[in-house]
MISE-512168 format. One record per atom (N, C-alpha, C): x, y, z; residue in one letter. Coordinates in steps of 0.1 Angstrom, whole numbers, plus 5000, padded with zeros to 4 digits. Layout:
# MISE-512168
XYZA;...
END
This chain:
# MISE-512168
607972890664X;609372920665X;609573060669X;608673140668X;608773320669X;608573310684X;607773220686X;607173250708X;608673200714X;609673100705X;610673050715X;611673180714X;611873230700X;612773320704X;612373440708X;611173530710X;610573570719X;610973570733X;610373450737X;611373410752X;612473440754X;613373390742X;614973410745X;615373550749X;614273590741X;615173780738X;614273820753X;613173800754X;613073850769X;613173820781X;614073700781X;614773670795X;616073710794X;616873720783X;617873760780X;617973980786X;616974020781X;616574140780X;616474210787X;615574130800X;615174160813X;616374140824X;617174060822X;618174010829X;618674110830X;619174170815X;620574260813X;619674390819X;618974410821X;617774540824X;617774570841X;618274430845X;617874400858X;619474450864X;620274380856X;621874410859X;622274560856X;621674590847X;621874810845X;621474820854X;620574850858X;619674920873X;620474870888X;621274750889X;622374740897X;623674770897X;624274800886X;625374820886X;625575010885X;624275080881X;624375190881X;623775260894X;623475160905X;623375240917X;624775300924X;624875430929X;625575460937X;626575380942X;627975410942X;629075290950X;629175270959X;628575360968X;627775360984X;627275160983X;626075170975X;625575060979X;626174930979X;627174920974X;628474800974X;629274800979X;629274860994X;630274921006X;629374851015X;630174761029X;629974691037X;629074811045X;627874791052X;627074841060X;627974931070X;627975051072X;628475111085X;627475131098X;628375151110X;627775111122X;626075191121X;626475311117X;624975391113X;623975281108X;624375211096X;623775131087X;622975051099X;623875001106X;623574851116X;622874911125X;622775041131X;621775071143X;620675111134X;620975131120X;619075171114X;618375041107X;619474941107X;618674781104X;618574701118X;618974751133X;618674711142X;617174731149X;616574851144X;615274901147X;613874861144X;613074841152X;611574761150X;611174871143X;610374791135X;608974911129X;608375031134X;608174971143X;607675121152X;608575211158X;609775191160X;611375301163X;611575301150X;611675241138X;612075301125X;610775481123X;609975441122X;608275551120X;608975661130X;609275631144X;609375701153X;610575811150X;611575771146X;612575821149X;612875891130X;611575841124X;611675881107X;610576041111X;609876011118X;608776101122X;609976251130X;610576151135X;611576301144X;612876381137X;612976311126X;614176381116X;615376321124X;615176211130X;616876131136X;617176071125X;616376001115X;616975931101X;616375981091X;617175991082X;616576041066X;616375941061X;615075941055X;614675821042X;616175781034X;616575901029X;617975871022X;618875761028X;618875751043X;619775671052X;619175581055X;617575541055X;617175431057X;617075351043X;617075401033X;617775341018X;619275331013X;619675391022X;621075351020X;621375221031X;620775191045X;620975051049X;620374981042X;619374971040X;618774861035X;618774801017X;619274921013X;619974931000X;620874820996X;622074861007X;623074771008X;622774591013X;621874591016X;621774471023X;620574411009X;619874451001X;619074410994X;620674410980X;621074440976X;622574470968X;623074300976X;623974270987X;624474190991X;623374030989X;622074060989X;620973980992X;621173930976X;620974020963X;620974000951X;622373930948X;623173910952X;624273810949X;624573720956X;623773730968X;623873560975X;622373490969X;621573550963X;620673450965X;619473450950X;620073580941X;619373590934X;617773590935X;617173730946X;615773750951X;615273870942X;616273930939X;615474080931X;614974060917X;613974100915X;613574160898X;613874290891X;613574370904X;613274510899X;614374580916X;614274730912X;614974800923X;614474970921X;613775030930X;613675130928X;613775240939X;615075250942X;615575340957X;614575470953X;615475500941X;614875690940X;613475680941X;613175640936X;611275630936X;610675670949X;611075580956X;610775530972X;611475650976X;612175750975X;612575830983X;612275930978X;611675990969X;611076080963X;609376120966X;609075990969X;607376020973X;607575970991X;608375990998X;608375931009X;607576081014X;606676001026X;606176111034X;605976081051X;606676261057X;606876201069X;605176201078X;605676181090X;604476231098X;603176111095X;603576041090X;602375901089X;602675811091X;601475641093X;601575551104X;602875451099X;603175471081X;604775351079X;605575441073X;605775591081X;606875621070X;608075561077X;609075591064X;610175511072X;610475381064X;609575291066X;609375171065X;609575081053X;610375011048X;610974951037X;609874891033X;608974841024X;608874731015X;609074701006X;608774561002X;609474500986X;608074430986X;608374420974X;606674380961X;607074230958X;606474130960X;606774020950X;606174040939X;606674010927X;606274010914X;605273990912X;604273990916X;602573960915X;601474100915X;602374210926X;601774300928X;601874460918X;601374500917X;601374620903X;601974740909X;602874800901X;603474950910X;603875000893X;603475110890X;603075230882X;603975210877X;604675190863X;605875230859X;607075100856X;606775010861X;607074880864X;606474710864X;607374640854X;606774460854X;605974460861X;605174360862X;604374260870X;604274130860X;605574040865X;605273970853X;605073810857X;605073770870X;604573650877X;605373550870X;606473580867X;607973480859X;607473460850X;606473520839X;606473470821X;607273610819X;607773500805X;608273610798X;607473650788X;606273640789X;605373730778X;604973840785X;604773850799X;604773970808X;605774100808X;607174030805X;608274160805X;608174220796X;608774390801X;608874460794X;607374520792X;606674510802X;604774580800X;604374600813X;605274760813X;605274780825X;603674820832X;603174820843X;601574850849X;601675000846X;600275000839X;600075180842X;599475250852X;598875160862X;598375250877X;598675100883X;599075150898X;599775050910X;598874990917X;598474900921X;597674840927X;597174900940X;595674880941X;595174960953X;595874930966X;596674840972X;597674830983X;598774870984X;599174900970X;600374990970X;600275130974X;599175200965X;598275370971X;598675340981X;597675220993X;597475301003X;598875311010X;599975151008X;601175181017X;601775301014X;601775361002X;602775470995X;601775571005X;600475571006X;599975731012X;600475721024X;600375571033X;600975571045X;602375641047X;603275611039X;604675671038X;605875591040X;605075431036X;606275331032X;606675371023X;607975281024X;609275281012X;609275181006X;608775200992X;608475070988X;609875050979X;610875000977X;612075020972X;612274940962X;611574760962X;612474670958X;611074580951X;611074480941X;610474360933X;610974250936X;610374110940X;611574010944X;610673890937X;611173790936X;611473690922X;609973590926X;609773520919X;608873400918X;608673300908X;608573210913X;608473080900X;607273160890X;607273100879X;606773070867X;605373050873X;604673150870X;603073080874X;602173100891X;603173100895X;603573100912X;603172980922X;603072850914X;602572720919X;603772670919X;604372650931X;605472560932X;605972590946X;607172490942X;607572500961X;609172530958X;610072550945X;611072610943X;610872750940X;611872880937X;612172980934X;612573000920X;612073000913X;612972950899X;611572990885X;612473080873X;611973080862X;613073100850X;612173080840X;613973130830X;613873290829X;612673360834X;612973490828X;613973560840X;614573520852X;615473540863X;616173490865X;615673310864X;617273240871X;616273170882X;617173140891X;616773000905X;617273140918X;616373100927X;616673190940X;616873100947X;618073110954X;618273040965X;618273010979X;618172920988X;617872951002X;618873001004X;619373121020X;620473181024X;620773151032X;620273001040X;620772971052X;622172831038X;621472711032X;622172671023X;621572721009X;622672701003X;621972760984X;621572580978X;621472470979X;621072360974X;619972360982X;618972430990X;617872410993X;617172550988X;615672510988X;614572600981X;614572720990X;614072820990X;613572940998X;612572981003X;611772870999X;610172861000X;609272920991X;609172810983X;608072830974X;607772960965X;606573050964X;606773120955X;606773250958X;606973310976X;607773370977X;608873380984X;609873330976X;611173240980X;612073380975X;611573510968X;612373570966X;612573700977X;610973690982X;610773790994X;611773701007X;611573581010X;612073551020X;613473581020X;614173541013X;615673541010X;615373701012X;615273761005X;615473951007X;614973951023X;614173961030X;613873951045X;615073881051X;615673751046X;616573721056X;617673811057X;618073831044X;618973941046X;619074031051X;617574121060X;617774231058X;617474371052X;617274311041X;616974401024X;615474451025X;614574411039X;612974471036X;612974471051X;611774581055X;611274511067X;609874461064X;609374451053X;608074391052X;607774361033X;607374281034X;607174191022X;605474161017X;605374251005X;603674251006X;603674140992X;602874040994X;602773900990X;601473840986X;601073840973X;599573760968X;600273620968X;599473530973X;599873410974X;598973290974X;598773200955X;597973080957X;598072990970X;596972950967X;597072860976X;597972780983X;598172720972X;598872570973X;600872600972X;600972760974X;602172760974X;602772920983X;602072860994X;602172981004X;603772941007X;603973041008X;606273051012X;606073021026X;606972941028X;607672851041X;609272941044X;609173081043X;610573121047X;611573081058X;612573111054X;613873061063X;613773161074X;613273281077X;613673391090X;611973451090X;611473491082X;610373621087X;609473521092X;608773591099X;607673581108X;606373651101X;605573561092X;604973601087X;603373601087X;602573641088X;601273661091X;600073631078X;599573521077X;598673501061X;597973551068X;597273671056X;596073761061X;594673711053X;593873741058X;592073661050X;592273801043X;591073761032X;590373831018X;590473971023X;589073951034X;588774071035X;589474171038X;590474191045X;591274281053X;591774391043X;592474321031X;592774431022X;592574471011X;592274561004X;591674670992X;592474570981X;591974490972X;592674430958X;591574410947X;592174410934X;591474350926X;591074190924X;590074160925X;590173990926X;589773910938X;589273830945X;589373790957X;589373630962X;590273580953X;590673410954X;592373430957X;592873500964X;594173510968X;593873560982X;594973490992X;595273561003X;596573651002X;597273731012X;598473741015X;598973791026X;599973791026X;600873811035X;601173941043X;601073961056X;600374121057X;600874111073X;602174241077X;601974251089X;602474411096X;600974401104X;601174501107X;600774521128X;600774631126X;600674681145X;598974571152X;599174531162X;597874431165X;597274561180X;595974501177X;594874581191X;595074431201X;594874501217X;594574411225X;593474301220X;593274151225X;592974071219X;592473971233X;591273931229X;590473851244X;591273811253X;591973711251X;592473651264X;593573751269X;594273831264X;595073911267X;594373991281X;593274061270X;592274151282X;591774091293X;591873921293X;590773871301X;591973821312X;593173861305X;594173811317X;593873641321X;594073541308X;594273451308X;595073361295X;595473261296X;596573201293X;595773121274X;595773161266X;594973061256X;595372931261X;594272831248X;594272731250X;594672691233X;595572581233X;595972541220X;595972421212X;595372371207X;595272241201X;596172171187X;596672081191X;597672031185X;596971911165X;597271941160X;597571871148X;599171781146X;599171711146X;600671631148X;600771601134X;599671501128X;600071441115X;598271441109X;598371551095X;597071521089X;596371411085X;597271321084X;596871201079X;597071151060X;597671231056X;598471231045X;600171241041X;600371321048X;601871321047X;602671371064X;602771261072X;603671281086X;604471341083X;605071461096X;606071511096X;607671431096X;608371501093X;609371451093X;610271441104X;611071371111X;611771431125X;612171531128X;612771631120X;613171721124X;611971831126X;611071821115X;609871921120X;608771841130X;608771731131X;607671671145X;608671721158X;609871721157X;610771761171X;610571861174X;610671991161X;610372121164X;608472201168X;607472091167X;606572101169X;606472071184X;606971931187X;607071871202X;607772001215X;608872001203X;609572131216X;608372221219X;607772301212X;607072431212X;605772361222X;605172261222X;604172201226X;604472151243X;605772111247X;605872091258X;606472231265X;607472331257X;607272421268X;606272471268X;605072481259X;603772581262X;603272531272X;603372371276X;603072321285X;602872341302X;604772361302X;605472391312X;605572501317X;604972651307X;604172761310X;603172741315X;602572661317X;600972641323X;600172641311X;600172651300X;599072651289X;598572541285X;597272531285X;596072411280X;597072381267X;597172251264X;597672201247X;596872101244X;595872061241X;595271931239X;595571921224X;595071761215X;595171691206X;593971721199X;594071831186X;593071881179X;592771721168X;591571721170X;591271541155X;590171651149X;590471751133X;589271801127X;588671711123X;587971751112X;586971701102X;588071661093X;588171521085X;589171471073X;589871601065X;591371601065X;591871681065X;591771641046X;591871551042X;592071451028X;590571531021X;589571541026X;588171591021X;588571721018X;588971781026X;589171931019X;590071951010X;591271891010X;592571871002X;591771830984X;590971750987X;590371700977X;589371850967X;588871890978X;588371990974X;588672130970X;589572120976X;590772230976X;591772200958X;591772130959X;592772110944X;591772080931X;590472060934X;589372080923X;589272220919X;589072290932X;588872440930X;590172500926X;591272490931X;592672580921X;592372530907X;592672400908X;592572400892X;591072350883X;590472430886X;589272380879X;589072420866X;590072500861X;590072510846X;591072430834X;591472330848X;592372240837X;594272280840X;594172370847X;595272450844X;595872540832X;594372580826X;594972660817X;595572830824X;594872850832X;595672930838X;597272990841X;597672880840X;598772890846X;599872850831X;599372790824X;599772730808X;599572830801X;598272890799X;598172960786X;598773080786X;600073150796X;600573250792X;602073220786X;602773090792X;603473040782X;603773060767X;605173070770X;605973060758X;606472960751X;606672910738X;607272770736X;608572770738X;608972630743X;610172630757X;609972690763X;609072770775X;609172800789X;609172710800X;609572710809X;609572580817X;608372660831X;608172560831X;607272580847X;608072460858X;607372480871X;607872380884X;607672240878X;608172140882X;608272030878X;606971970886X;607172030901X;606272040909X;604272030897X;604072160891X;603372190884X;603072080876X;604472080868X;604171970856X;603771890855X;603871800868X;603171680875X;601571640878X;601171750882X;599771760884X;599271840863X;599771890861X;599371910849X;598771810838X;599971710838X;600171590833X;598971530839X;598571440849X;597471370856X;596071470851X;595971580850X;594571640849X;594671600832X;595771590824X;594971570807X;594971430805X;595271340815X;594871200813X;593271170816X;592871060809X;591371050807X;590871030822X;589471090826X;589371070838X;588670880840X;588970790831X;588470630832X;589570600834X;590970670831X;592070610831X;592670650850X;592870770856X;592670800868X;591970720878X;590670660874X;589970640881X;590270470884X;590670390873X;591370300868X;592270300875X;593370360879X;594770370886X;594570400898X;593370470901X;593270480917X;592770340925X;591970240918X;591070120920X;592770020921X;593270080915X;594769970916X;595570000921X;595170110929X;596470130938X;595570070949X;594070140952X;593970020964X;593669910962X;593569850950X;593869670955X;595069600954X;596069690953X;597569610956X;598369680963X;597869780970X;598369890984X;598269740994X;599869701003X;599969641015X;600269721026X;599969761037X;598169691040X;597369761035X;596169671033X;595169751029X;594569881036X;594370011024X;594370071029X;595370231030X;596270171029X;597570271027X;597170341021X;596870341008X;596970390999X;595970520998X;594970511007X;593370540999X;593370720999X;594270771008X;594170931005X;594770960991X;595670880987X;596370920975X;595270870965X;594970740966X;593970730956X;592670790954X;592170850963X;591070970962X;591671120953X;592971130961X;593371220954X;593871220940X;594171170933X;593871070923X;592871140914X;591771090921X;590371070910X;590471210909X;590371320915X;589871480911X;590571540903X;591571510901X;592571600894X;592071610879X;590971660879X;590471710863X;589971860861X;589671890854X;588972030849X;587672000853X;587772100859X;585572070861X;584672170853X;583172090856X;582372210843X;581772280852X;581072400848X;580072510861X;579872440873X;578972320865X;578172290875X;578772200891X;579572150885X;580972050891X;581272190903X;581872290898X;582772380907X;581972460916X;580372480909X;579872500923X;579172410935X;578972310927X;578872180938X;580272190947X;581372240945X;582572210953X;582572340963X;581972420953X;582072530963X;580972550979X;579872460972X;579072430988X;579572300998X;580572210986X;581072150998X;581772201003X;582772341002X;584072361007X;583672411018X;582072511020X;581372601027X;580672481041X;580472341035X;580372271047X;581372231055X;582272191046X;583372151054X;583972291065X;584072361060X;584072471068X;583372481084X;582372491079X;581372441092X;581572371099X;581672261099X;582372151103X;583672191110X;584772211105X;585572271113X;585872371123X;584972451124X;584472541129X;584272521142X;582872401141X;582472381149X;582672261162X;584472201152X;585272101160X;586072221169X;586272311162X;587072441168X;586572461183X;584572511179X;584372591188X;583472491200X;583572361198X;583472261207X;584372241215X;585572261215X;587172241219X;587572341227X;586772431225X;587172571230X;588372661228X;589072611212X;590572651212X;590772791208X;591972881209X;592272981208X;592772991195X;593772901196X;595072831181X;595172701180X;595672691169X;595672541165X;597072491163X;597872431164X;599572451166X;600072321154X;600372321141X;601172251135X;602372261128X;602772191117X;603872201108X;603272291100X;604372391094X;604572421077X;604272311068X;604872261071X;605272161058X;606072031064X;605671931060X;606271771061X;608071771067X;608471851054X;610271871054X;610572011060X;611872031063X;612472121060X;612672191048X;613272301043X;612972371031X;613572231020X;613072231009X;613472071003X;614372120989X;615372000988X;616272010978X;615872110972X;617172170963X;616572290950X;617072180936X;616072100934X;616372030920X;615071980916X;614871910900X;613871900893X;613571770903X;613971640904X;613771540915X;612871570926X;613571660932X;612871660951X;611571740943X;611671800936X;610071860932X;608971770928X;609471700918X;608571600913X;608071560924X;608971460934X;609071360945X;607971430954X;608071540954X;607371590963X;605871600961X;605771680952X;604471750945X;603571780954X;602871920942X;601971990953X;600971960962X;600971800964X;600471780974X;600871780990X;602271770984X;602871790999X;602871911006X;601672031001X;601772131006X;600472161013X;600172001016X;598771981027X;598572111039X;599872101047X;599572171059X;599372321062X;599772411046X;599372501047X;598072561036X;598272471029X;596772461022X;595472471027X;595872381037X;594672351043X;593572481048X;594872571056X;594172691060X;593772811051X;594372791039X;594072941028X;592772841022X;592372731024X;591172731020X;590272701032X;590572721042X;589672761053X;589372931050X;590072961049X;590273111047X;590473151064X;591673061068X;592373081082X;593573171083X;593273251096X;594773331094X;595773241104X;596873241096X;597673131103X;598973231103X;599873201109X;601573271108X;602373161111X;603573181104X;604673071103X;605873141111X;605873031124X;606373121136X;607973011136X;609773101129X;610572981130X;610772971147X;611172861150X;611372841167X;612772701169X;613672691153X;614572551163X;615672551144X;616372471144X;617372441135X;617172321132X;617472241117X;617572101117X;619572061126X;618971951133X;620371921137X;620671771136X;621871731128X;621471631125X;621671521134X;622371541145X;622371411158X;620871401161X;620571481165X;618871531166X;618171421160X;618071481151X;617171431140X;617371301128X;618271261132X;618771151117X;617971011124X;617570971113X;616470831112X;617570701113X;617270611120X;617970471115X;618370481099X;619570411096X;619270311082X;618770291077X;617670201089X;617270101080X;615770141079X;615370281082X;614070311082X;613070301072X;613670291055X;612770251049X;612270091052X;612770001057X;612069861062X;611169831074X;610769981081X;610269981092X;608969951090X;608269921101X;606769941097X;605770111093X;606870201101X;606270331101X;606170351086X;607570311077X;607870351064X;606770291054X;606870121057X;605670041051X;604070111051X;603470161064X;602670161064X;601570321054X;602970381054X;602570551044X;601870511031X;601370631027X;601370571011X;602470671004X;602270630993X;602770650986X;603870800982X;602870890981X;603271050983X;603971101000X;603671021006X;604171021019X;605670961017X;605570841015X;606970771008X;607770891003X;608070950992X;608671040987X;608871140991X;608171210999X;608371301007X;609671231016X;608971171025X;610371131033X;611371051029X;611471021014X;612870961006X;613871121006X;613271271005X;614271321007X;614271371019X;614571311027X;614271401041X;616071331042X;617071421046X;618371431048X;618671501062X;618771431073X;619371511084X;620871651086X;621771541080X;623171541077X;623071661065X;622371661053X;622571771043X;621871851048X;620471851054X;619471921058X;620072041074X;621571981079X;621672041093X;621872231091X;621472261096X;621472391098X;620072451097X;619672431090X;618472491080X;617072541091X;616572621089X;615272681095X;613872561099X;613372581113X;612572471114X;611372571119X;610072571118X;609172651120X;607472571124X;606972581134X;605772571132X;604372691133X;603572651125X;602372731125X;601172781139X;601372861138X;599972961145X;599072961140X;597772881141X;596772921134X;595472971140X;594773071135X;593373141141X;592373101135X;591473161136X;590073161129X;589973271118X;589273341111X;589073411101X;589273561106X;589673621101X;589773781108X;590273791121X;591073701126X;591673701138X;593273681138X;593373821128X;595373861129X;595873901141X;595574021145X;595574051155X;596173901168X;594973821168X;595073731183X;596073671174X;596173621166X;597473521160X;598373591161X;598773701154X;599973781163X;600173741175X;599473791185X;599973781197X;600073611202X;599573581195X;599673381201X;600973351196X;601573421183X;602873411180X;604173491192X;603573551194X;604773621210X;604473511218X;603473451224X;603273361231X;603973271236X;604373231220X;605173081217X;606573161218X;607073271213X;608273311211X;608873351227X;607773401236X;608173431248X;608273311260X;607773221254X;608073081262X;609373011255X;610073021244X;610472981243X;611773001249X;611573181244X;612873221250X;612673251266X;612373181273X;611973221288X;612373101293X;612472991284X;613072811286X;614472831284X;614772931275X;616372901266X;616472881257X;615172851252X;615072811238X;614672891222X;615373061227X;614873161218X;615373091206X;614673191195X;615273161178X;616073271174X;616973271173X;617973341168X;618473341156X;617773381144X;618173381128X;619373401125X;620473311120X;621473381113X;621373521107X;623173601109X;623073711101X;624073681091X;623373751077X;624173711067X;624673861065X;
END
């Protein structure tokens, strides 16, 4: 009874902690942006440095635009945790490679003086007493690190949402998610409110944002404690082979992993990007890896191979986690004869035979494993690797060109979560356990003449032939609710190749808009 009201008083606590530190900023920051404001949020990273480096903008003035736009961002979408202008303008320094430069922290990352509380409420209110080694170095660089932005409970999920904050919402509509678990950074980037979003990010719930263009970076690149997390990291790229060699890459297509098909509106936005690369002259052939289901398999042994106590044991009683979560939670404390049992019966009464059998594989693993279990997984994940590698480097490919994700950003309710579950986060999974640097490049809108399916599509054969988890996925796929919304597909490279993925992402962006077909983010 003491842990629930515990909870209460610290989501309660933190909230009202969260709302002092907003309402006592300056009245400046609750004034519509002035034209100054708009030519200092009009400027690239490198004219922000430049012109912070020449005394044309004061730190003061580059927190007072982006101030306001992170202020406007916190009441359309509820993305902030924390806010710390003065801070950031107090240790700013000029004459180095990001001064100038806004960032925001997703709640994962440590900064001196301040939560890190990964949405428990047994975390609030204990604040870190030294900042994480990527903070040093942006802060020595002479970023501005200003802002904290929100994350589910745990950070495994594909909604925005904890009780110690509240629900974040998408900013293109607020009934759709924001992507996953950094759904608070994205929302703050759409707005405006950051120019860069520094992001530890599980696997299985890498953010699908509505506007940034974002770059998953491998292990090695940056200075952290720990090293089973990737993140999110973008910065200035060096010339890169084909560039130098004054030739065109070559790009290999993934259409459908073989577990969950895209949905029309994201197979359309894949197609578009695929035929104008085409009509540029660029190689596109039809990548077929090594079983995409084998690594999936192996991939969700290894997140959870402690049962999920990880993610449980810092709970409070009544705290809620993703439904998403709950789901796979639930399946790993059932008996593994009983799993195994339900997987044998789904394929012998799956029509046709057969449907079923990625789900029912996936099925059997979902337990806690012992030592010896998790490093057997660990030399198969090191083969499979291999293997891919070497489908890669038989192909001769540069990039590998897929979906995000099955849907568009998906309902914000306990339903489309279940329905979905973290399985449906095949397509970007896949590559944080390659340990692939991939970027999520947006390029098109859902539109619903576009995109809307027959009626009668659940009777079709395409629909019959899915299994199961595929089924549900596309039970919420909504043209008509879904029209507006952000459509994106992925860039992917090989390991320590940010840099070339960058520039494969101008690639796609400069053919696009060289057809007519630029992306142009709403401004909120």
């Amino acid at each position: 009874m003491s842990s629930y009201f515990a909870h209460r008083k610290a989501c309660v606590s933190k909230q009202l902690e969260r709302k002092s530190k907003l309402d006592s900023l300056p009245a400046e920051y609750s004034t519509p942006c002035t034209d100054h404001d708009n030519k200092i949020l009009s400027l690239s990273l490198t004219q922000l440095v430049a012109q912070s480096d020449g005394d044309s903008i004061s730190p003061s003035a580059i927190l007072s635009a982006y101030g306001k736009r992170c202020v406007s961002a916190q009441a359309a979408t509820n993305c902030l945790t924390d806010v710390m202008f003065d801070e950031a303008e107090r240790v700013f320094a000029p004459g180095k490679p990001l001064s100038g430069v806004p960032v925001s922290l997703k709640d994962c990352v440590d900064i001196a003086g301040h939560d890190t509380t990964l949405g428990y409420s047994a975390s609030a209110n204990r604040p870190a007493q030294i900042s994480a080694p990527i903070v040093h170095l942006l802060q020595d660089a002479g970023a501005l690190i200003h802002a904290k932005t929100t994350v589910p409970t745990g950070l495994l999920s594909f909604e925005c949402s904890s009780d110690l904050f509240g629900t974040t919402t998408n900013p293109y509509n607020p009934e759709f998610s924001p992507g996953a678990s950094t759904g608070g950074g994205a929302a703050l980037l759409a707005y405006q409110g950051s120019m860069v979003e520094l992001a530890q990010i599980l696997a299985v719930a890498r953010a699908i944002p509505p506007r940034i263009v974002g770059c998953m970076e491998t292990v090695a690149w940056i200075c952290a404690r720990g090293s089973t997390i990737t993140r999110v990291y973008r910065y200035r790229g060096r010339p890169v082979d084909f560039v130098l060699a004054g030739r065109k890459p070559k790009f290999g297509v993934i259409w459908d992993d073989g577990v969950i098909p895209p949905t029309p509106a994201c197979a359309r936005a894949l197609a578009e990007v695929v035929n104008t690369l085409k009509k540029q002259g660029h190689e596109v052939i039809d990548f077929s890896p090594p079983s995409p289901t084998e690594i999936l398999k192996i991939g969700f042994q290894l997140t959870l191979a402690d049962g999920g106590l990880s993610l449980t044991n810092p709970l409070r009683t009544g705290e809620s986690i993703s439904p998403a979560s709950g789901t796979v939670l639930s399946l790993i404390k059932l008996p593994r004869f009983w799993k195994r049992w339900c997987a044998a019966l789904l394929r012998l009464t799956s029509r046709p035979v057969g449907r079923n059998e990625a789900w029912a594989s996936l099925l059997e693993v979902f337990h806690t494993a012992s030592v010896a279990e998790e490093r057997e997984l660990i030399v198969q994940k090191e083969r499979y690797k291999a293997a891919w590698h070497r489908a890669w480097r038989d192909q001769e490919l540069d990039f590998v060109l897929t979906v995000p994700h099955a849907l568009p950003p998906i309902p914000k309710n306990k339903s489309a979560t279940e329905k979905a579950t973290l399985v449906s986060a095949n397509y970007t999974f896949l590559y944080n356990i390659l340990d692939c640097t991939a970027g999520v490049q947006p390029v098109a809108f859902v539109d619903e003449t576009l995109d809307s399916r027959p009626a009668d599509f659940q009777q079709s054969a395409a629909y019959r032939n899915m299994n199961d988890i595929a089924r549900a996925v596309h039970d919420l796929y909504d043209a008509k609710a879904m029209h507006g919304l952000p459509l994106a597909v992925q860039v992917v490279g090989r390991r320590l190749e940010e840099e070339k993925v960058l520039e494969g992402m101008k690639v796609v962006e400069r053919a696009l808009w060289e057809t007519g077909r630029g992306f142009v983010p709403k401004r909120f």
